[in-house]
C-alpha positions as CSV (number, residue, x, y, z in Angstrom):
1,X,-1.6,-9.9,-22.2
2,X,0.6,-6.7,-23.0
3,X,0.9,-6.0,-19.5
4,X,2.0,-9.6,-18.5
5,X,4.1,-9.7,-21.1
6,X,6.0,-6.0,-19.7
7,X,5.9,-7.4,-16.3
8,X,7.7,-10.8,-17.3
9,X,10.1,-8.5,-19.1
10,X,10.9,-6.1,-16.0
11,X,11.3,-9.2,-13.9
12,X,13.6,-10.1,-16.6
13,X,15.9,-7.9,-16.8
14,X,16.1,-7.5,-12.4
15,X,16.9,-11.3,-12.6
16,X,19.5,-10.3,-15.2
17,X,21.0,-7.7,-13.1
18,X,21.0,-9.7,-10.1
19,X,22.9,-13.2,-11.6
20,X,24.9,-12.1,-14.4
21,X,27.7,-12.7,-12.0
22,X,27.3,-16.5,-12.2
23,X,28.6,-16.3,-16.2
24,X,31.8,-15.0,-14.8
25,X,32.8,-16.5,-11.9
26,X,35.8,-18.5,-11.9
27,X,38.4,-20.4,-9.7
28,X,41.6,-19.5,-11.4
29,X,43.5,-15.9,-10.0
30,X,46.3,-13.9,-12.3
31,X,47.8,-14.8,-15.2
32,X,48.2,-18.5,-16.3
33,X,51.7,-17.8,-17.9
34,X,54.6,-18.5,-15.3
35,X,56.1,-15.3,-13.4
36,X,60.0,-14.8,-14.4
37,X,60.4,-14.2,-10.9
38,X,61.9,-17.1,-9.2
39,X,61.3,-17.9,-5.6
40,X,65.0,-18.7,-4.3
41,X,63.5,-19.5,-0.8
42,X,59.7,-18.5,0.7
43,X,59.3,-19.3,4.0
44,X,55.8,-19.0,5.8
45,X,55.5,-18.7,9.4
46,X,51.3,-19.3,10.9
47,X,50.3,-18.5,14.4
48,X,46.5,-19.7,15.1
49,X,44.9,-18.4,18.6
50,X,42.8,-20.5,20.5
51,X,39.8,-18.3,18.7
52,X,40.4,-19.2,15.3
53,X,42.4,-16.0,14.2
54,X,45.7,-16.8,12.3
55,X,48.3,-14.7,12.1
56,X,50.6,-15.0,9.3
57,X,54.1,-13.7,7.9
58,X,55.5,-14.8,4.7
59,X,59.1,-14.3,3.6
60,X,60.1,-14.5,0.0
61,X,63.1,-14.2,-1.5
62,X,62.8,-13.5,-5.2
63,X,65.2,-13.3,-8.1
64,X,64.3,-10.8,-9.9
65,X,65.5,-9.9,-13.7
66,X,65.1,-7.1,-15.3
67,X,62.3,-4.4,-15.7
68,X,60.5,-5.5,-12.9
69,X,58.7,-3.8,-10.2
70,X,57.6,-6.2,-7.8
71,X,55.0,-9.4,-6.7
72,X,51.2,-10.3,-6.9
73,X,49.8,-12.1,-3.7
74,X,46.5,-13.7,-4.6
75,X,44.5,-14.9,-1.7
76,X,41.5,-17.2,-2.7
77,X,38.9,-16.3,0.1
78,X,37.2,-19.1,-0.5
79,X,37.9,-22.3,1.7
80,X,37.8,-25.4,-0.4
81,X,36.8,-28.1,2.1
82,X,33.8,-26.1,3.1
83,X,32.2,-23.5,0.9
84,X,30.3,-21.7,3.8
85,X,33.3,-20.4,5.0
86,X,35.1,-17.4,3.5
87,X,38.8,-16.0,5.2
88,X,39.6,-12.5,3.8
89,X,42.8,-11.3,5.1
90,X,43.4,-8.3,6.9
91,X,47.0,-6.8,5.4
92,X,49.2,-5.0,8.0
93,X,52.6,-4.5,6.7
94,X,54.2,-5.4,3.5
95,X,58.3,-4.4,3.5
96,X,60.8,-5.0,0.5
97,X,64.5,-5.2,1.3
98,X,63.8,-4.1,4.8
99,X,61.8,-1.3,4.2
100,X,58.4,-0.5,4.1
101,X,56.8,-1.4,0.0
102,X,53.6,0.8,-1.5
103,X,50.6,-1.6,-2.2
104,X,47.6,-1.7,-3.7
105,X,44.7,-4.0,-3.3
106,X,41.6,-5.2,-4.8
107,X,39.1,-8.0,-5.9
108,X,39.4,-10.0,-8.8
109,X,37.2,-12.8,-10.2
110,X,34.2,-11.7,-8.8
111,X,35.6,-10.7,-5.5
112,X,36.7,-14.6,-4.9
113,X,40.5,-13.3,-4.7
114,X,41.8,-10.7,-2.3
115,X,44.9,-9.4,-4.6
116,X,48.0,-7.2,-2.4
117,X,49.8,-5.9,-5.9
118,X,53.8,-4.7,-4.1
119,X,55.7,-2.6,-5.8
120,X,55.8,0.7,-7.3
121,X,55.0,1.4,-10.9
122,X,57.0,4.3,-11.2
123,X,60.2,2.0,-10.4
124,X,61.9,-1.1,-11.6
125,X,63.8,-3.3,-9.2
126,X,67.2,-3.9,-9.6
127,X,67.5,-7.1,-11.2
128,X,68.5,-9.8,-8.2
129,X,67.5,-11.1,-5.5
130,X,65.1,-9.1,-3.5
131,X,63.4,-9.8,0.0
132,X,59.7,-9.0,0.7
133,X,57.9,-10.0,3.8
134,X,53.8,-9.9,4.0
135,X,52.8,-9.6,7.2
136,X,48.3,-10.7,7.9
137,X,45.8,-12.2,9.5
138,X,42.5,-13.6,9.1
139,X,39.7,-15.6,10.7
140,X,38.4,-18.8,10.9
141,X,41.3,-21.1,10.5
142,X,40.3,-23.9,13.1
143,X,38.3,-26.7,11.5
144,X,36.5,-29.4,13.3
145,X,38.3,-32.9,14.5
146,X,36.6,-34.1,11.1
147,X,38.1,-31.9,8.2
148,X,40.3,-33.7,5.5
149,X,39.1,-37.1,7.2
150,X,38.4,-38.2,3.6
151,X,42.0,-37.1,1.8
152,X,44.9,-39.1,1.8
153,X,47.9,-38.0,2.1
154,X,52.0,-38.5,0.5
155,X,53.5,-37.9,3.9
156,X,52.4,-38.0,8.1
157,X,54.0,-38.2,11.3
158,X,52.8,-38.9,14.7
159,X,50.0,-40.6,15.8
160,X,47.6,-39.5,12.6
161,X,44.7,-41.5,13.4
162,X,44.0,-40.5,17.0
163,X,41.0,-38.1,17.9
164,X,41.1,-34.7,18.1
165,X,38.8,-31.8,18.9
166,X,40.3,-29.5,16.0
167,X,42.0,-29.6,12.5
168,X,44.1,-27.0,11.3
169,X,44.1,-27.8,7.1
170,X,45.6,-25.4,5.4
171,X,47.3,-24.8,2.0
172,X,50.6,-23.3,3.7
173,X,52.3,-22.8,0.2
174,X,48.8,-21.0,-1.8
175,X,48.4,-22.7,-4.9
176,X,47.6,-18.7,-6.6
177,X,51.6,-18.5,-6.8
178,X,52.9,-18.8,-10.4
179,X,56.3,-18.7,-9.5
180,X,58.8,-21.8,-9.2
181,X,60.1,-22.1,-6.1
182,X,63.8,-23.7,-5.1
183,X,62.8,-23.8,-1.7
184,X,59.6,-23.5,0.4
185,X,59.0,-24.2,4.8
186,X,56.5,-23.2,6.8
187,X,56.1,-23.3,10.4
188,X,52.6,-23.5,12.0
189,X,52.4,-22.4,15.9
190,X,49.1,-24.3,17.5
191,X,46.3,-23.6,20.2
192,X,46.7,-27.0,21.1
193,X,48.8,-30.4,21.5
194,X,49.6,-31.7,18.0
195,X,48.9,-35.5,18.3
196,X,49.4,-36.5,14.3
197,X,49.7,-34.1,11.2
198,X,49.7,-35.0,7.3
199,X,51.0,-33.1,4.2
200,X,51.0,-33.2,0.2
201,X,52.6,-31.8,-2.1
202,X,50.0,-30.8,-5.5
203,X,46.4,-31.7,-5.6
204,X,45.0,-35.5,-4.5
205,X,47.1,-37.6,-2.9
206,X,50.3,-35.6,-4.5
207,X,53.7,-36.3,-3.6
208,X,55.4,-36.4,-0.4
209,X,56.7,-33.0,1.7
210,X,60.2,-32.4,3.4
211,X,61.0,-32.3,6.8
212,X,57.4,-33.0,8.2
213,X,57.9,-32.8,12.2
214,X,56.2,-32.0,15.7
215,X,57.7,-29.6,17.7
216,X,58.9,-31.2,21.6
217,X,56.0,-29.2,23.0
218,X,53.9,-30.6,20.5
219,X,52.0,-27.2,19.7
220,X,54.4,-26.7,16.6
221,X,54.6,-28.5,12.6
222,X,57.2,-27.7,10.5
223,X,57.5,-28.8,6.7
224,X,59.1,-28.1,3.5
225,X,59.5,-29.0,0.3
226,X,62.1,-28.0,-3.1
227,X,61.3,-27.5,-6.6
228,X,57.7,-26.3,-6.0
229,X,56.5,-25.7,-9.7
230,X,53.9,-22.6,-10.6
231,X,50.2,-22.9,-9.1
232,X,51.3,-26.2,-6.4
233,X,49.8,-26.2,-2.7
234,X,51.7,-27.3,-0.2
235,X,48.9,-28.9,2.4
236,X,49.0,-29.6,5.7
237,X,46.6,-31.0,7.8
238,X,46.6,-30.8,11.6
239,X,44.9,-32.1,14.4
240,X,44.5,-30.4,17.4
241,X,43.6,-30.8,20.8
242,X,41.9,-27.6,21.0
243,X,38.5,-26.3,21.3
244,X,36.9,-25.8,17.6
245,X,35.5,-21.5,17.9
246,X,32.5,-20.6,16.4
247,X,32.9,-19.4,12.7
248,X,30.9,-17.1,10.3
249,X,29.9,-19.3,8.0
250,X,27.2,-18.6,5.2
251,X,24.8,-20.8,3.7
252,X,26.1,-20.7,0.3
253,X,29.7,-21.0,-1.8
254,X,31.6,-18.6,-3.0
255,X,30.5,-18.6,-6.3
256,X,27.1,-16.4,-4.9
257,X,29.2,-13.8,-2.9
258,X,29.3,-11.4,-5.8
259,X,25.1,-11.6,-5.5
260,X,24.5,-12.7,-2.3
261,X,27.6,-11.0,-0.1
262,X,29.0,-12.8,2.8
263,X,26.7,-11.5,5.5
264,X,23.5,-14.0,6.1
265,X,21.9,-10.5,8.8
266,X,23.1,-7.9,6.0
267,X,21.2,-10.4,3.1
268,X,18.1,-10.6,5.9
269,X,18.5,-6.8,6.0
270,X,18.1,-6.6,2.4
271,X,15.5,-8.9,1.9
272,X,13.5,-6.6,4.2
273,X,14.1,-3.6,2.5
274,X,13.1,-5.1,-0.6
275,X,9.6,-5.2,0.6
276,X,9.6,-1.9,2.4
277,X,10.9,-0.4,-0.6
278,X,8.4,-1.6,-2.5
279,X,5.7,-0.7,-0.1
280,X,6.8,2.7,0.5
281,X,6.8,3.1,-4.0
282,X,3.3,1.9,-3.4
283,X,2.4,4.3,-1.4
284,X,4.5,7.3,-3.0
285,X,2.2,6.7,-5.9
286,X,-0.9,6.3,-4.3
287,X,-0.1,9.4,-2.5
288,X,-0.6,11.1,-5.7
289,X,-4.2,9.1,-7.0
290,X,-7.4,11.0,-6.7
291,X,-10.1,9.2,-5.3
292,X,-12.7,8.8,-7.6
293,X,-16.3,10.4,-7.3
294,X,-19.4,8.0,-8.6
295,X,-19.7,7.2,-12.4
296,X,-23.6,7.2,-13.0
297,X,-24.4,6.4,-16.5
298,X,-24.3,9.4,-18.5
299,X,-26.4,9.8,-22.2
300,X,-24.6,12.6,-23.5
301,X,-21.1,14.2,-23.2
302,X,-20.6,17.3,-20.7
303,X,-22.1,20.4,-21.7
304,X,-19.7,22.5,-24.3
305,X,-16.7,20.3,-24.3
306,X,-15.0,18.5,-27.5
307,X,-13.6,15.2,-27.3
308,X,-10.3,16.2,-26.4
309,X,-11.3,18.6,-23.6
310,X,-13.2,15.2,-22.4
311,X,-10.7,13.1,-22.2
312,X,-8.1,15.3,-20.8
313,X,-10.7,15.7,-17.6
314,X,-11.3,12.4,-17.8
315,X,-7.6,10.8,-18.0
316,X,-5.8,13.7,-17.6
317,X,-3.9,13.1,-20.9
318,X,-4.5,14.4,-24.5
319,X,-4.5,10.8,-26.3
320,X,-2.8,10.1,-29.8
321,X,-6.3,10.3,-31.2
322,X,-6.9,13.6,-30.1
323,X,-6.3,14.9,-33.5
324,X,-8.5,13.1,-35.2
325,X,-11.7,12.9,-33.0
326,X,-11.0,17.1,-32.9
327,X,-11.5,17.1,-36.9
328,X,-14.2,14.8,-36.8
329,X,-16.4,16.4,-34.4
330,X,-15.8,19.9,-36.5
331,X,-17.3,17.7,-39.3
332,X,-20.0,16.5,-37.4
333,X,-20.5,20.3,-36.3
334,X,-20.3,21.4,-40.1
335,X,-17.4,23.4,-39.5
336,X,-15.6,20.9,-41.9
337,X,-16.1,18.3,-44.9
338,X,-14.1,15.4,-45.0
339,X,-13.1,13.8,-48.3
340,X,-11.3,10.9,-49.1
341,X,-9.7,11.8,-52.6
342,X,-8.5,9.7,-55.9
343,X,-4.9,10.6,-56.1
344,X,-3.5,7.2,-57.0
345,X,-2.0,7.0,-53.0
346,X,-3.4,5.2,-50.5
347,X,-5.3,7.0,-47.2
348,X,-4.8,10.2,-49.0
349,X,-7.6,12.7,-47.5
350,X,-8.5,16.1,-47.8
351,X,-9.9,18.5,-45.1
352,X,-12.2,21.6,-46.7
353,X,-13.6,24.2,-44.3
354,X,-17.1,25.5,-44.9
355,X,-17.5,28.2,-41.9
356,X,-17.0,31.6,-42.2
357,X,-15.0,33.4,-39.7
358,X,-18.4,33.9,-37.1
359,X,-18.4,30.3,-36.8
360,X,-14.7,29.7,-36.0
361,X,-14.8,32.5,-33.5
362,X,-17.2,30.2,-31.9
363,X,-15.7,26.7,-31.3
364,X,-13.5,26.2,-28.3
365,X,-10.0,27.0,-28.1
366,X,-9.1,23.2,-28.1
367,X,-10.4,23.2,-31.7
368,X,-9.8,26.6,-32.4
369,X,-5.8,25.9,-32.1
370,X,-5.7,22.7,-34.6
371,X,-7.8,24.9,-37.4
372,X,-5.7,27.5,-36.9
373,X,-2.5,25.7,-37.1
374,X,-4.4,23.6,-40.0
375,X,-5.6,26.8,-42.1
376,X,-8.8,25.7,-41.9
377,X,-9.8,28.7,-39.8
378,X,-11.4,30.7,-42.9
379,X,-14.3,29.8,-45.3
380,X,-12.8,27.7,-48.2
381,X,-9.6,26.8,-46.6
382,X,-8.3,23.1,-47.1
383,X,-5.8,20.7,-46.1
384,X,-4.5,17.4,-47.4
385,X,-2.9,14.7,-45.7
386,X,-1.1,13.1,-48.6
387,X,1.7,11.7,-47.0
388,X,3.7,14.4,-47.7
389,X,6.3,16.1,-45.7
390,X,4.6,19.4,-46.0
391,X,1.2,18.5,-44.8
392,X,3.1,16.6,-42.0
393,X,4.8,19.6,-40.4
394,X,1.3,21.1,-40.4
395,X,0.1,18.0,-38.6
396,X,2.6,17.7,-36.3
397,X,2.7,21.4,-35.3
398,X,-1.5,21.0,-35.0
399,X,-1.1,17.7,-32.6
400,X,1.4,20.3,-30.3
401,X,-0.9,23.2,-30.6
402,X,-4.0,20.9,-29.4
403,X,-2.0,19.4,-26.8
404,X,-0.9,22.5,-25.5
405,X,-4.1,24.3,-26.0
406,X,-6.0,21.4,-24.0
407,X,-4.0,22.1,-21.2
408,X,-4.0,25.5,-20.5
409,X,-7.8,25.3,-21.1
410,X,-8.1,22.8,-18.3
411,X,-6.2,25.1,-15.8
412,X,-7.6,28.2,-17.1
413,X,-10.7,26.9,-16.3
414,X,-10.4,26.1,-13.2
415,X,-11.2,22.0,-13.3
416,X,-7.5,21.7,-12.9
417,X,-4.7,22.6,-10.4
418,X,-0.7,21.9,-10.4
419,X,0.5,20.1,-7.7
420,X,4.0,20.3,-8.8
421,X,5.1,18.0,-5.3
422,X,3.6,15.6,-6.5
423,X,6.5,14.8,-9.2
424,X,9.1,14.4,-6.4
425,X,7.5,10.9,-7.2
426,X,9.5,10.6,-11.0
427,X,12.2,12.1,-9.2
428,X,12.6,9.3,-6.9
429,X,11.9,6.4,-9.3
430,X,14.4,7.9,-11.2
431,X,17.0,8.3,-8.8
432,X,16.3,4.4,-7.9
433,X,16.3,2.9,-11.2
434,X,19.9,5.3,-11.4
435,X,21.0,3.3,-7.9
436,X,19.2,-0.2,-8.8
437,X,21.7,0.2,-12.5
438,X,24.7,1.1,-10.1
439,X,24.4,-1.7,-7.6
440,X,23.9,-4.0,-10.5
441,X,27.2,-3.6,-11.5
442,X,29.0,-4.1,-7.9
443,X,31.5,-1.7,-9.0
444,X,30.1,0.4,-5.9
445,X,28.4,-2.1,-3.6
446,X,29.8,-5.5,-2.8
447,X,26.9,-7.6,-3.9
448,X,24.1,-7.3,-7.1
449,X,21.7,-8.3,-3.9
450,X,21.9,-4.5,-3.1
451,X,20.4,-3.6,-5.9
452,X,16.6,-5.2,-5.1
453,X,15.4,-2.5,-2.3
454,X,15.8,0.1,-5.2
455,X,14.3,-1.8,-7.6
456,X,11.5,-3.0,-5.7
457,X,10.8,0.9,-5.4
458,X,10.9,1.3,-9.2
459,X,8.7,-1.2,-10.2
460,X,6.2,-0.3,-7.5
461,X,6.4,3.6,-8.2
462,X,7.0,3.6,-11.7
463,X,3.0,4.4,-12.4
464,X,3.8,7.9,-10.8
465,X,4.8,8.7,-14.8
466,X,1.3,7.8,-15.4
467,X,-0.8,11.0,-16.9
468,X,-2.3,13.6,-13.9
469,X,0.4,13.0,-12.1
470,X,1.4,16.8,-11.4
471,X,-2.0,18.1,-11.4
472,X,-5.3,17.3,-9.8
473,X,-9.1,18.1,-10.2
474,X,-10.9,20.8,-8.9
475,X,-14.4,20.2,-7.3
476,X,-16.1,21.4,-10.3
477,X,-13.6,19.3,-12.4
478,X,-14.6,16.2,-10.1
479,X,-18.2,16.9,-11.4
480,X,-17.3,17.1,-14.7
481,X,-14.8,14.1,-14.4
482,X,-17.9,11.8,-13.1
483,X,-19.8,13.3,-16.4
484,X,-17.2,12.4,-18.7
485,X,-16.4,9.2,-17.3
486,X,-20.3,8.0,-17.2
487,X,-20.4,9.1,-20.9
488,X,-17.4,6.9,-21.8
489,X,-18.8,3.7,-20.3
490,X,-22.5,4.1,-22.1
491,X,-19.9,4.2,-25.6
492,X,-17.4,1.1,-24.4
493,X,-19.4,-1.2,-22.5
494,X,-22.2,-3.8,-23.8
495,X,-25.4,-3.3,-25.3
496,X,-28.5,-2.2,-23.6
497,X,-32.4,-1.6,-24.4
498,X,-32.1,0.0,-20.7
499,X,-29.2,2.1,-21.3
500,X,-29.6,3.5,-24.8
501,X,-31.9,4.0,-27.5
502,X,-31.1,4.9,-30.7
503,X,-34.1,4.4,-32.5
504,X,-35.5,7.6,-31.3
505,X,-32.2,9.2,-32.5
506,X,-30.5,7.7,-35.3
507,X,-28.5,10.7,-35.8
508,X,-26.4,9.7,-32.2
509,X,-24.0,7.6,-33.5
510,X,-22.3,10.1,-35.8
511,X,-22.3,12.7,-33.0
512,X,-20.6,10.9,-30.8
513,X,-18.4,9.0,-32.8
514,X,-15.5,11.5,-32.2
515,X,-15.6,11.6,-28.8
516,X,-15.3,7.1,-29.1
517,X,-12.3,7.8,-31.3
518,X,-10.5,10.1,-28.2
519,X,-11.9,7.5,-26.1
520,X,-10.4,4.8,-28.0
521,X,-13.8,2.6,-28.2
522,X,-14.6,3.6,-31.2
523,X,-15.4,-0.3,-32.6
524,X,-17.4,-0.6,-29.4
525,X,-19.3,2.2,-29.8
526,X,-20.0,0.8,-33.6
527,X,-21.1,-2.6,-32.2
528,X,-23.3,-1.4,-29.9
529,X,-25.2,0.6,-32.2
530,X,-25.2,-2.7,-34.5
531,X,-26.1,-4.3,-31.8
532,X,-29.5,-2.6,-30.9
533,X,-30.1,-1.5,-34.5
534,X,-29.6,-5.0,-36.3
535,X,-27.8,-3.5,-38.8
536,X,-24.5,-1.2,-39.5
537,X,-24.1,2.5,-39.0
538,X,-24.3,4.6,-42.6
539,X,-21.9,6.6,-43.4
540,X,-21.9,9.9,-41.5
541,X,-23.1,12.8,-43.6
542,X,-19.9,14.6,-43.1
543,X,-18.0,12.1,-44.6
544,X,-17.3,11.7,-48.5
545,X,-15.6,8.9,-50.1
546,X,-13.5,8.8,-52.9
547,X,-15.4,5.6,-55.1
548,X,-18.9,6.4,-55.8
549,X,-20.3,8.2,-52.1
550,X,-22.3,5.2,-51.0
551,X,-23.5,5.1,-47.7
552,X,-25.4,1.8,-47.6
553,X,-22.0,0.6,-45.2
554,X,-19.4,1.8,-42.9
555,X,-16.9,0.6,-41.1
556,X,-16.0,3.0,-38.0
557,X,-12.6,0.6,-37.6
558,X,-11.7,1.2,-41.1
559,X,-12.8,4.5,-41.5
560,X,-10.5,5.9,-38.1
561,X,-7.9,3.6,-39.6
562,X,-8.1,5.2,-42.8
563,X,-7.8,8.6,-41.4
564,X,-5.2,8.1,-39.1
565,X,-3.0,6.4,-41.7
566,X,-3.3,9.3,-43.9
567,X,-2.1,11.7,-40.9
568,X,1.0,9.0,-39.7
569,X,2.2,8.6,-43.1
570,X,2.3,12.4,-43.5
571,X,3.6,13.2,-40.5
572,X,6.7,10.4,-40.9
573,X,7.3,11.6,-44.2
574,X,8.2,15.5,-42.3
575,X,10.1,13.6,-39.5
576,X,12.1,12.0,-42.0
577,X,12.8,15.0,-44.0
578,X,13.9,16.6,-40.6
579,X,16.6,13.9,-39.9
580,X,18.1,14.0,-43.4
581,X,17.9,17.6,-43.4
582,X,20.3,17.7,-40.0
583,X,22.7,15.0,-40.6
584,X,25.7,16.6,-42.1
585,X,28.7,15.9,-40.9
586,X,32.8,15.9,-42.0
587,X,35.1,12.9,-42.5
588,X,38.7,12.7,-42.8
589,X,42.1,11.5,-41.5
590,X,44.1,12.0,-38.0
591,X,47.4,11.5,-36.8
592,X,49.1,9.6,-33.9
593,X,49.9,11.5,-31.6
């Protein structure tokens, strides 16, 4: 359940990263307020090539007052009468007053407007009238005989209702100007006879243009209007006796170009690397799994090892319980006597060593690291874990001391190797999630789709964190691997007459109860021995309680719980001291600069 429950999580969050541009798309470009530039006259003149390509100059003369340094042009690269098609302009020349203007350009609204900002920032225009001329081109500006067959329209000449093979429907005065304008033509040169055009002025049916006409060739429209106010299309819809090209049209609208992109073979592309990246994290990470020998049932743990030293062959990995199962199999050896004391605190124990220093030279140096680092390593010594800070920097320092000492015992002797290439695995699932987070945020890429190859490859290589990865097993540590790992699945799994018998040796339970609690089966190595005995497991002889030292019950769940409460709460209590001990800090006032 934990698991499904991370995985719904990480599919989660990749879903969050890839459509969190839907909550901010929008429609409307710039500013709402009205620009204080006025348009005395804007004049756009449209050339479309037998191809679909239009080319475009607009001509605006602004009156401009004070402390400004120049115009916005916002082109929507969306196309409102179909939302497959997108038309993102190509700027070539931009010139104010005759000469040549700096620009800048960029996306807004999740790259749905293509914005040319003129002007320099380092200079105000004079205030007047100023002339700037945007020279452009784009794609795609032939529509089939069909388009804007269901609008009506304020104003049309010619013969409107004849058939055509093309449409030219364009906004020729871009409703993203929030200017007024005194004045506004366009003129719109044609691949093709002109049979009948239409125009609006505004949105719906609107009101009627100026000066609609077809030139005498009848390749030509011309119309105009006065007293445009901020944010109002001018419209125009052509037919035209010309073939209708191919376009590049996507199957989706422009809302999903910030996800998706604009490119259906770049999104296949993708797609595809999506599932090679996660193949190829797959197999970066099985690259780096041992095959595993045969697990025959084994009755007893490998010769001469603690339950540490166990499970670090076994999973590669000193667990959290380490600690615990170390100081109970020294009680279970004799080394040490457990007692749970009466000190009016909760979990409160105390461990008492009763070995001279012949018997400590003897344990292993797994064990031999968390008495030292305990004091326990001398007749008589003790410790208590009473939740204090005290005792927990003495646990905390022991955990590090066993960790450390369980690892250079399992490459000292020789059951394991590094295999330090083997983390260019964490290097690479690293760098992806690092690239996945980047192309999330399309400040880099121009779609979140980007983003899936590289998380495909995290997710699939992320178990390369796992423990062993780094190191692997010897051939003797193979051996002792399939030992340790038969031994952990006579304590975990079911009951058996066949596979043990603890009649003959009552005395088993309590010696292999720490190497359960490393093993973390600990209440299934209980129930098994319930299981074939008929009855609970009695206290084991090492263990002394606080009430009155009856062993007619025990609880291996409560008792581990217990013990490892006492140890937590002691070792919190040191890592708080540690973080009030290094917060200091200053206050105090600054100045503006």
């Amino acid at each position: 359940m934990g698991r499904l429950v991370g995985w719904l999580i990480v599919l989660g969050l990749i879903a969050a990263g890839l459509l969190w541009p839907l909550l901010l798309s929008g429609t409307s470009p710039g500013p709402a307020n009205d620009d204080p530039v006025v348009f005395a006259d804007y004049h756009g003149d449209y050339t479309v090539a037998d191809n679909g390509n239009l080319t475009a100059t607009e001509t605006i003369v602004g009156e401009f007052p004070s402390g400004r340094h120049g115009l916005f042009r916002y082109f929507d690269v969306a196309n409102p009468n179909l939302p497959g098609l997108r038309h993102v302009p190509t700027v070539a020349s931009v010139t104010v007053d005759g000469e040549d203007a700096s620009y800048d350009m960029f996306w807004e609204n999740g790259r749905r407007f293509w914005v040319v900002k003129i002007g320099d920032p380092d200079r105000e225009l004079a205030p007047g009238r100023h002339t700037f001329v945007i020279n452009y081109s784009l794609t795609d500006a032939l529509d089939p005989g069909t388009a804007g067959a269901d609008r009506a329209f304020a104003s049309r000449t010619g013969d409107v209702g004849a058939p055509a093979t093309s449409a030219f429907y364009w906004n020729v005065v871009a409703p993203a100007w929030n200017n007024w304008m005194r004045n506004a033509t366009a003129t719109i040169h044609l691949p093709g006879p002109v049979p009948g055009a239409q125009c609006s002025l505004g949105y719906g049916v609107g009101a009627p243009c100026r000066g609609l006409q077809i030139s005498e060739d009848g390749r030509t429209v011309t119309v105009g209007a006065t007293n445009l106010a901020p944010h109002t299309p001018l419209t125009v819809l052509a037919a035209v006796d010309a073939e209708t090209p191919n376009r590049n049209l996507v199957p989706w609208s422009a809302r999903w170009d910030p996800i998706l992109g604009r490119s259906v073979p770049m999104l296949v592309f993708l797609l595809v690397a999506t599932v090679v990246g996660a193949f190829a994290g797959w197999v970066t990470v099985r690259l780096t799994v041992e095959n595993p020998p045969g697990f025959p049932l084994q009755y007893k743990p490998p010769t001469g090892l603690g339950p540490a030293q166990v499970e670090l062959i076994r999973t590669e990995w000193v667990p959290p319980a380490a600690l615990t199962a170390t100081l109970f199999h020294l009680a279970e050896q004799g080394l040490v006597r457990l007692e749970q004391t009466n000190s009016g605190k909760k979990d409160t124990w105390r461990v008492v060593s009763t070995a001279g220093p012949e018997r400590w030279r003897s344990v292993d140096p797994v064990a031999g690291a968390v008495a030292a680092a305990l004091g326990l390593s001398k007749s008589g010594g003790k410790f208590s874990a009473d939740g204090s800070a005290k005792s927990g920097e003495k646990l905390s320092k022991a955990r590090a001391e066993l960790d450390k000492a369980a690892r250079d015992w399992g490459f000292n002797s020789g059951l394991l190797v590094r295999r330090r290439g083997e983390w260019l695995v964490r290097l690479s699932n690293a760098v992806s999630l690092i690239i996945a987070i980047m192309a999330a945020t399309a400040l880099f890429l121009p779609a979140t789709v980007w983003m899936l190859p590289f998380a495909a490859y995290f997710v699939t290589s992320v178990r390369g964190w796992r423990p062993g990865v780094g190191s692997r097993r010897t051939e003797e540590g193979r051996r002792v691997w399939s030992e340790a790992e038969g031994f952990h699945r006579v304590l975990s799994t079911e009951s058996s007459e066949a596979r043990f018998e603890f009649a003959a040796r009552k005395d088993l339970y309590a010696a292999y109860l720490p190497f359960a609690v490393a093993g973390g089966v600990a209440a299934a190595w209980a129930a098994k021995y319930a299981q074939e005995m008929g009855q609970a497991a009695a206290n084991p002889a090492w263990l002394h309680g606080a009430s009155d030292g009856s062993s007619s019950s025990f609880s291996a769940t409560t008792f581990q719980n217990s013990f490892d409460s006492a140890l937590s709460s002691s070792i919190s209590a040191y890592s708080a001291s540690q973080s009030s001990s290094s917060g200091g800090g200053s206050s105090g006032g600054g100045g503006g600069g």
